[in-house]
KEMILO-911468 format. One line per 3 residues: number of its first residue (from 1); their letters; for each residue x, y, z of N, C-alpha, C. Coordinates in Angstrom, 1 decimal. Layout:
N
NUM> a> X:Y:Z:X:Y:Z:X:Y:Z  ...
***
This chain:
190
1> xxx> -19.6:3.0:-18.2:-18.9:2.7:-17.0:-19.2:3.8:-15.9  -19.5:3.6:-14.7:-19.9:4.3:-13.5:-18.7:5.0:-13.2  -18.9:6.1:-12.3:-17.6:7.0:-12.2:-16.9:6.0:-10.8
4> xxx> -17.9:5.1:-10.1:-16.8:4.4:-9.3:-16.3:3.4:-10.3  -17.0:2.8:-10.8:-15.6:1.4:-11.5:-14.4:2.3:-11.8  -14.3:4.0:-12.2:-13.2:4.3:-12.5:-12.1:4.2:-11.4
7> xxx> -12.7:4.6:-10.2:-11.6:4.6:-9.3:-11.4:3.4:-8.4  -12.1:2.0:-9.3:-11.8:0.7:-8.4:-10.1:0.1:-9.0  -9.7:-0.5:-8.6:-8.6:-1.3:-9.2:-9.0:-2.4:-9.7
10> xxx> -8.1:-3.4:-10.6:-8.2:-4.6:-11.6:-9.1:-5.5:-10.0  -9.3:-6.6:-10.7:-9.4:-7.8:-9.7:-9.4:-9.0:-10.6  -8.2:-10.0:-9.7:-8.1:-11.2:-10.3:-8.7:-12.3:-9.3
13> xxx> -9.2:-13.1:-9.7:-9.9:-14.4:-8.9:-9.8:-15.7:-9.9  -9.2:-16.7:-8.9:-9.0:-18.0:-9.0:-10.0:-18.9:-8.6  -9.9:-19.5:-9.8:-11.2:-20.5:-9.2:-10.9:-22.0:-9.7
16> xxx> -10.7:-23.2:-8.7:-10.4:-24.1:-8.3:-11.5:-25.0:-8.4  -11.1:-26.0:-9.2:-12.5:-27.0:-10.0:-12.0:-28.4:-10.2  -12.3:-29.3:-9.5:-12.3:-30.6:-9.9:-12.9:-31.2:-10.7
19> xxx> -12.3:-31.6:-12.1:-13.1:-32.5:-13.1:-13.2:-33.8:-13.0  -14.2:-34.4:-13.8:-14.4:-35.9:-13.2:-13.6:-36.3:-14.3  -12.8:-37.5:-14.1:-12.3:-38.5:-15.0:-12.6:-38.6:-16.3
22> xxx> -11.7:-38.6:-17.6:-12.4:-38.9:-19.0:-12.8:-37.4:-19.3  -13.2:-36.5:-18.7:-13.7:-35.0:-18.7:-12.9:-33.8:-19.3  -11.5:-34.4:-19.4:-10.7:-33.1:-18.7:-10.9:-32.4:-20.4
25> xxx> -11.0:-32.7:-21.9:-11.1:-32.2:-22.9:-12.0:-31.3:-22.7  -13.4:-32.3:-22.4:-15.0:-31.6:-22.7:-15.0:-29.8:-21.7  -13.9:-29.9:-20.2:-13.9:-29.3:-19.5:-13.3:-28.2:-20.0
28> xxx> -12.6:-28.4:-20.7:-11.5:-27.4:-21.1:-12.0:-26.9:-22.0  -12.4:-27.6:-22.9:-13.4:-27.0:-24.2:-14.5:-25.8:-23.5  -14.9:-26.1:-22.7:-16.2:-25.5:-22.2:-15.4:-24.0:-21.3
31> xxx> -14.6:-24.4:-20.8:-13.5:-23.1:-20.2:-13.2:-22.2:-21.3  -12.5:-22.4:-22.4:-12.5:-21.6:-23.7:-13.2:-21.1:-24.1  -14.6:-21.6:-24.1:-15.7:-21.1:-24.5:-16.5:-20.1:-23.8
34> xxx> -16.2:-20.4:-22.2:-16.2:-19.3:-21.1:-15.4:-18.2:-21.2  -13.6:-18.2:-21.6:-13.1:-16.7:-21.7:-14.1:-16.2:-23.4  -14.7:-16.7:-24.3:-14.9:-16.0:-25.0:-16.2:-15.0:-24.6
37> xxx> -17.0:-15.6:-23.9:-18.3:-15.4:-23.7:-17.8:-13.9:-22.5  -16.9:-14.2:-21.7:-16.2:-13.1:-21.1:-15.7:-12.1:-21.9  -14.8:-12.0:-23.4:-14.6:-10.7:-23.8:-16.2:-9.8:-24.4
40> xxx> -17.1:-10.6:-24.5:-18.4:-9.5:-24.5:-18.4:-8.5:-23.4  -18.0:-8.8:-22.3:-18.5:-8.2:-21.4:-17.4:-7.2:-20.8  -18.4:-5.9:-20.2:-17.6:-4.9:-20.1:-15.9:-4.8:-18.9
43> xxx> -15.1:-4.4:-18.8:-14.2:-4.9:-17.9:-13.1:-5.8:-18.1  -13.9:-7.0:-19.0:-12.3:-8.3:-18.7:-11.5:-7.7:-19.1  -10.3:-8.5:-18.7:-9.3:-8.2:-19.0:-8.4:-9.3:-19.4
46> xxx> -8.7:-10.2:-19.0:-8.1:-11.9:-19.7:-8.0:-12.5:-19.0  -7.8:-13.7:-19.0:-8.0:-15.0:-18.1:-7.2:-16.4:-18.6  -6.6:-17.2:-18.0:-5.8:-18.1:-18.4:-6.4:-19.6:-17.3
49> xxx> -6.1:-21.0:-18.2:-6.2:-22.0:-17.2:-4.9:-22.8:-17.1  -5.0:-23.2:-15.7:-4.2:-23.8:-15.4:-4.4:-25.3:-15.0  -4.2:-26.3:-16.0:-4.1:-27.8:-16.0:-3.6:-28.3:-14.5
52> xxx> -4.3:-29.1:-14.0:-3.8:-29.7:-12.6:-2.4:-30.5:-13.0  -1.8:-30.4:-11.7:-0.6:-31.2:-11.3:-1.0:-32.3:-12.2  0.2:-33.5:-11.8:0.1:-34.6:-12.6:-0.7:-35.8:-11.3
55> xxx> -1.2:-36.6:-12.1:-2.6:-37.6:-10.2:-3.1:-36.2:-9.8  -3.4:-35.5:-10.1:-4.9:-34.5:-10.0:-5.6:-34.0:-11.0  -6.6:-33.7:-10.6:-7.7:-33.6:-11.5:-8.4:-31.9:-11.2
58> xxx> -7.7:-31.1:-10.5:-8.3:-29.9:-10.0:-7.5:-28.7:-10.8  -8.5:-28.2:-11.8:-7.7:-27.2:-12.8:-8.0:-25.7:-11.7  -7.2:-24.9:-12.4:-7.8:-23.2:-12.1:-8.0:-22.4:-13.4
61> xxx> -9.0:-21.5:-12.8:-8.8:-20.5:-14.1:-8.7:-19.0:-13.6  -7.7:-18.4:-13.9:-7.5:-17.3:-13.1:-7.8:-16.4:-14.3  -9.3:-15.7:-13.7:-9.8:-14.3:-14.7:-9.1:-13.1:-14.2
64> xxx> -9.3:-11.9:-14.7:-9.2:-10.3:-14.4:-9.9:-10.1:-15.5  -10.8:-9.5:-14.1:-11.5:-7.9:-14.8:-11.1:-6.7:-14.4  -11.0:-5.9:-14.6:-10.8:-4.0:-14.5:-11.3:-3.8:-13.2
67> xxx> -12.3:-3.9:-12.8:-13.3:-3.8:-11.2:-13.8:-4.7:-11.0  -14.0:-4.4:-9.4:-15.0:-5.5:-8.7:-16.6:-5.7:-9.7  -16.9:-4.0:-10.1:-18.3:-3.9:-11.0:-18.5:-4.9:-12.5
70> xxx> -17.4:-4.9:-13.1:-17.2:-5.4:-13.9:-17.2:-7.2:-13.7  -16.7:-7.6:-12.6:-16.7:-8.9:-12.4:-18.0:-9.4:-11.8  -18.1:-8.2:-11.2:-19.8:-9.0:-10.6:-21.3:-9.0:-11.8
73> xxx> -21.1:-7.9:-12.8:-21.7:-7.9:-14.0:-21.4:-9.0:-14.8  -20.3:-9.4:-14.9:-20.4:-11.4:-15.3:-20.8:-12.4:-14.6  -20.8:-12.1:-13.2:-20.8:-13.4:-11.9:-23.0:-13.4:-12.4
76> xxx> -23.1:-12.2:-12.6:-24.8:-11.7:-12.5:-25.2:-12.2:-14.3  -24.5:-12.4:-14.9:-25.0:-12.8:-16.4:-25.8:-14.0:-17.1  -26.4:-13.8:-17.5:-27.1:-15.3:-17.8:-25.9:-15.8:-19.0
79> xxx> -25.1:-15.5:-19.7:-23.8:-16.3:-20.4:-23.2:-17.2:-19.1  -23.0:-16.9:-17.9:-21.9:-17.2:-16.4:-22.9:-18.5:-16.6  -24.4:-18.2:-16.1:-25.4:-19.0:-15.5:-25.2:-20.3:-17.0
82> xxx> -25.7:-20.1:-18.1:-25.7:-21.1:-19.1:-24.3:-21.6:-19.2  -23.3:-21.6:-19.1:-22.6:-22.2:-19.4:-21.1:-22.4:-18.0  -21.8:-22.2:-17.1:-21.8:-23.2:-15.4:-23.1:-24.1:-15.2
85> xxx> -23.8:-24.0:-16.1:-24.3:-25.2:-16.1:-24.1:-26.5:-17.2  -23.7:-26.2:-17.8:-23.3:-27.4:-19.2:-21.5:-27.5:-18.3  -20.6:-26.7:-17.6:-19.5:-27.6:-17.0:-20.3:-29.0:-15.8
88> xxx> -21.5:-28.4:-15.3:-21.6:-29.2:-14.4:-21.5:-30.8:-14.2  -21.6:-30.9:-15.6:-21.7:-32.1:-16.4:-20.4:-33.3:-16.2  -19.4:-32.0:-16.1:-18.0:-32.7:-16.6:-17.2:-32.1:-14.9
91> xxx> -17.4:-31.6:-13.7:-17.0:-31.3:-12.8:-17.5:-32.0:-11.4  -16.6:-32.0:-10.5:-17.4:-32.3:-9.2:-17.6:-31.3:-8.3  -19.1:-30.9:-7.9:-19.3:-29.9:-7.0:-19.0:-28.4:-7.9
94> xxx> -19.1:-27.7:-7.4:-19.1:-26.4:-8.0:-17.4:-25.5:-7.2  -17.1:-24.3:-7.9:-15.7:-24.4:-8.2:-15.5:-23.0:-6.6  -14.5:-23.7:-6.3:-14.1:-22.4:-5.0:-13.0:-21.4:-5.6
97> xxx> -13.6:-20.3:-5.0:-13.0:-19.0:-5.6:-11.9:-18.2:-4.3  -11.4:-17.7:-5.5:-10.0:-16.9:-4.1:-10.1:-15.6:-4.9  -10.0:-14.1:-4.5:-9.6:-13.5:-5.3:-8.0:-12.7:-4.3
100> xxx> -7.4:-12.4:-5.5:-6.3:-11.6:-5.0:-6.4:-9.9:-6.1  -5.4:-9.0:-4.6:-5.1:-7.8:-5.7:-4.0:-7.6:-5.9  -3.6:-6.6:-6.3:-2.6:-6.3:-7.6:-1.3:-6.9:-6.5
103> xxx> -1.0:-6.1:-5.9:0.3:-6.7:-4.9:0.3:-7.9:-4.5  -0.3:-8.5:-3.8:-0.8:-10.1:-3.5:-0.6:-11.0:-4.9  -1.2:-10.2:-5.7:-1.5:-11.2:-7.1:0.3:-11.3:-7.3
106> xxx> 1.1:-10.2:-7.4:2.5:-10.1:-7.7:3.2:-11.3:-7.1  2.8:-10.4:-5.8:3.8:-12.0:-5.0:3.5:-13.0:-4.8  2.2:-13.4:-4.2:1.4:-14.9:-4.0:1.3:-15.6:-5.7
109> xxx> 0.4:-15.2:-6.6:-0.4:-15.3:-7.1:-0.6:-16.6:-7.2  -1.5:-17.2:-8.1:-2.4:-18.1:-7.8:-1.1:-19.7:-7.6  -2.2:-20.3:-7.1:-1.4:-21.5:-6.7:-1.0:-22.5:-8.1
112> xxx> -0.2:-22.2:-8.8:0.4:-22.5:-10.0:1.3:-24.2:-9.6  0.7:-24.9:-10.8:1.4:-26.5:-10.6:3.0:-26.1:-10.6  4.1:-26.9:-10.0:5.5:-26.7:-10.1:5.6:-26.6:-11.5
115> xxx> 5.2:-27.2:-12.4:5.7:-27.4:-13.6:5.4:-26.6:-14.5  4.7:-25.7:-14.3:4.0:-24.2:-15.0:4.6:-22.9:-13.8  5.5:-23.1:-13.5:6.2:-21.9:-12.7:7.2:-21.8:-13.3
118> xxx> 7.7:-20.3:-13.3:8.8:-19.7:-14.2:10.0:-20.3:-13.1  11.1:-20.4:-13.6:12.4:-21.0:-12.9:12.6:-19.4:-12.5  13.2:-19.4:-10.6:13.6:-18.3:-10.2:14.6:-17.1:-11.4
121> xxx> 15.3:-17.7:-12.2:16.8:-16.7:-12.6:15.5:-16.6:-13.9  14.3:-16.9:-14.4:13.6:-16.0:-15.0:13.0:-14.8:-14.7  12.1:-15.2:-13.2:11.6:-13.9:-12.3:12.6:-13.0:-12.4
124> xxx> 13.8:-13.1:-12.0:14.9:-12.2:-11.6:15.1:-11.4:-12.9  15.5:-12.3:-13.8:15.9:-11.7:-15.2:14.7:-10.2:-15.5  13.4:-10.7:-15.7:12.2:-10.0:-15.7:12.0:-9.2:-14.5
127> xxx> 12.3:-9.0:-13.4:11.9:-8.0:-12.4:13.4:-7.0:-12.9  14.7:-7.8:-13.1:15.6:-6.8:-13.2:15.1:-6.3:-14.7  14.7:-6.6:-15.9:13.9:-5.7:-16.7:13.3:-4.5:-16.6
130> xxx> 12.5:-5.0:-15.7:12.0:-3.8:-15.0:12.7:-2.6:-14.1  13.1:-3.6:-13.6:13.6:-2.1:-12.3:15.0:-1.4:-12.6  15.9:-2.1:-13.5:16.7:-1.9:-13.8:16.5:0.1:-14.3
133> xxx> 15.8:-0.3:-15.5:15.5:1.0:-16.5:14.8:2.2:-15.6  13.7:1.8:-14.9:13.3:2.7:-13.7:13.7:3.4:-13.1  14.4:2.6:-12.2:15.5:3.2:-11.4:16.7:4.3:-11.8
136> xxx> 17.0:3.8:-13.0:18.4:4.4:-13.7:17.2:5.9:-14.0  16.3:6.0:-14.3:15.4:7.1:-15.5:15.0:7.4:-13.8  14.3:7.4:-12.7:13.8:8.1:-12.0:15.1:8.9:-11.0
139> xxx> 16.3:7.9:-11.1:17.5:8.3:-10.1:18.2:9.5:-11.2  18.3:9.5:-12.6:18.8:10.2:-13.1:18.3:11.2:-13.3  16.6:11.7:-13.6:15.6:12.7:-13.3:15.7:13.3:-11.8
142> xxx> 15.4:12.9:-11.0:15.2:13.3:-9.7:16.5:13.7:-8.7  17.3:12.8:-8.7:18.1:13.0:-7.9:18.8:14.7:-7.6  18.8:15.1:-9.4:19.5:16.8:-9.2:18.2:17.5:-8.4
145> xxx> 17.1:17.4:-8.4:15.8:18.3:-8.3:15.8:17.8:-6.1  16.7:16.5:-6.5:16.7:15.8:-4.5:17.9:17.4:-3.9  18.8:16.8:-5.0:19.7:17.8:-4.4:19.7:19.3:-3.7
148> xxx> 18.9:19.8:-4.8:18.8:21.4:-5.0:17.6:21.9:-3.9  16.8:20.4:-3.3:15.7:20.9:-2.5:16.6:20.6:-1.2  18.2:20.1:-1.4:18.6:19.6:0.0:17.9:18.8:1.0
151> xxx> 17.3:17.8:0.5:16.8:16.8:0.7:18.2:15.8:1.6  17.6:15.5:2.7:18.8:14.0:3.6:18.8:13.0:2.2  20.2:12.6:2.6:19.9:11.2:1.9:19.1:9.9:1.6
154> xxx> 18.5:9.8:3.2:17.7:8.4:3.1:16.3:9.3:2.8  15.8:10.6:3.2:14.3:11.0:2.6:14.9:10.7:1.2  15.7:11.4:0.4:16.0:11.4:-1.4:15.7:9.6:-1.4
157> xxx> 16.2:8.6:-0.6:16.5:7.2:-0.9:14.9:7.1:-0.9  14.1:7.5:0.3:12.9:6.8:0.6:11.7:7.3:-0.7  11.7:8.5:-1.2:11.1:8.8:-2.0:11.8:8.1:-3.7
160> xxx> 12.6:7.8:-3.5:13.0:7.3:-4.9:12.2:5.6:-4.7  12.2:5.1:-4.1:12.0:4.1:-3.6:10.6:3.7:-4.0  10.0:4.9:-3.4:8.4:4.7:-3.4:8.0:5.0:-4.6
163> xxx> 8.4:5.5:-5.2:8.4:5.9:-6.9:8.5:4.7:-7.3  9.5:4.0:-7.3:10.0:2.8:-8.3:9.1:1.6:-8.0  9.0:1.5:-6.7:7.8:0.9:-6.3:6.9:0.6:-6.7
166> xxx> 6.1:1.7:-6.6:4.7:2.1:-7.2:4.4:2.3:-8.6  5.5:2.2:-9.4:5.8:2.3:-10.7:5.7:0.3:-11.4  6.5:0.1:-10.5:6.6:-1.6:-10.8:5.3:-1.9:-10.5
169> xxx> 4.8:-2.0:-9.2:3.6:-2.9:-9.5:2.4:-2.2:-10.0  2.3:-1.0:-10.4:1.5:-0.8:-11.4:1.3:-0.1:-12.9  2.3:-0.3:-13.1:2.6:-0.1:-14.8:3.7:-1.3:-14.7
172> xxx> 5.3:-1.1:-14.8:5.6:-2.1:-15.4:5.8:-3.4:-15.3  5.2:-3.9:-14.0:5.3:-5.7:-13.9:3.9:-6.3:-14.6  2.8:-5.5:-14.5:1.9:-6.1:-15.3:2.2:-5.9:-16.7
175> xxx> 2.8:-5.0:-18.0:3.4:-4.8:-19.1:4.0:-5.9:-18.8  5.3:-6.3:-18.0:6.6:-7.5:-18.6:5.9:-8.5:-18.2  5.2:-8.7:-17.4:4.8:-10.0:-17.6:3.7:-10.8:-18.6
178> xxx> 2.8:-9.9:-19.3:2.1:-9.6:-20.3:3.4:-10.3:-21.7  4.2:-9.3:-21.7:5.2:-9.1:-22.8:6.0:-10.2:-22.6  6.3:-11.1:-21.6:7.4:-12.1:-21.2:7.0:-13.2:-20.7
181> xxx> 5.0:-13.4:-20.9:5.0:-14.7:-20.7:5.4:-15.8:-21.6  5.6:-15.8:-22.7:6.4:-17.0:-23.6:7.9:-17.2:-22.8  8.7:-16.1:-22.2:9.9:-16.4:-22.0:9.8:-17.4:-20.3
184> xxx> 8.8:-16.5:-20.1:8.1:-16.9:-18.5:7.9:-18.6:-17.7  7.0:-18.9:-18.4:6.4:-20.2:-18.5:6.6:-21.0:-19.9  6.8:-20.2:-21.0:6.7:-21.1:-22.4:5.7:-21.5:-22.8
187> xxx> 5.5:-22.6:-23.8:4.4:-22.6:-24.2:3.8:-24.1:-24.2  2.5:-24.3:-23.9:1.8:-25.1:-23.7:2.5:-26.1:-24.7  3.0:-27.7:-24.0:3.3:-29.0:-25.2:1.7:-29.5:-25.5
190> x> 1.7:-29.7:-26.6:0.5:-31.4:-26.7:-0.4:-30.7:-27.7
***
């Protein structure tokens, strides 16, 4: 790995595909067989698909890799090239891509069918997982060390803030949501 992929961040990208009719197994089959051909390679980091609404036929598969380097080192692969070409079979037109990053991916993220979205008082339950324990561990560390520097109270607030912040979206919302997708979404019927 190059000393920049070290200092790039993850990248996740969606990509939006219409299968043709009768297709949707052979498609899906051929997707699975795409994340495998992806853990060869250096960077991924996992990838999930998402089944179209119900009267559509337009799946997504939202990959991450580690860096931009790492994803463009699959986008450039002859595994990507062979086997986008055996979907072509079973797709219409070739697939449009979105990528998001780590904060965007948090809040936007991909355009997920209603019926594969977590119910709000789940998000909640899961973000208060997180922030709950943070907060309590960085307010109970810090705050004497706020004090003794005589720190105002909204600098002590603004720096606690930015801590917890920066803490959530990059260590522990990607951990709980990793750890809490069964509670999250549940698990695929059929």
């Amino acid at each position: 790995m190059s000393q920049s992929d070290h200092s790039q961040t993850g990248v996740t990208r969606i990509a939006r595909r219409k299968v043709r009719p009768g297709h949707e197994s052979a498609y899906e089959e051929l997707v699975r067989e795409m994340f495998v051909l992806m853990k060869r390679h250096q960077g991924f980091l996992g990838a999930d698909i998402i089944p179209p609404e119900p009267d559509s036929s337009v799946y997504q598969v939202v990959v991450n890799f580690g860096s931009e380097g790492g994803l463009a080192e699959w986008d450039a692969s002859a595994d990507r090239r062979e086997i986008f070409a055996r979907m072509r079979a079973h797709a219409e037109g070739e697939p449009e891509h979105r990528r998001l990053n780590a904060l965007e991916e948090w809040f936007v993220g991909p355009s997920v069918p209603e019926h594969t979205r977590p119910p709000r008082w789940k998000t909640a339950v899961v973000t208060w997982l997180g922030i709950w324990p943070l907060a309590s561990v960085i307010l109970y560390f810090l705050t004497p060390l706020w004090d003794r520097l005589g720190l105002p109270f909204l600098v002590m607030t603004a720096i606690n803030v930015v801590l917890i912040v920066g803490a959530m979206v990059y260590l522990v919302a990607p951990v709980l949501t990793k750890l809490m997708k069964g509670f999250l979404v549940g698990r695929p019927q059929g």
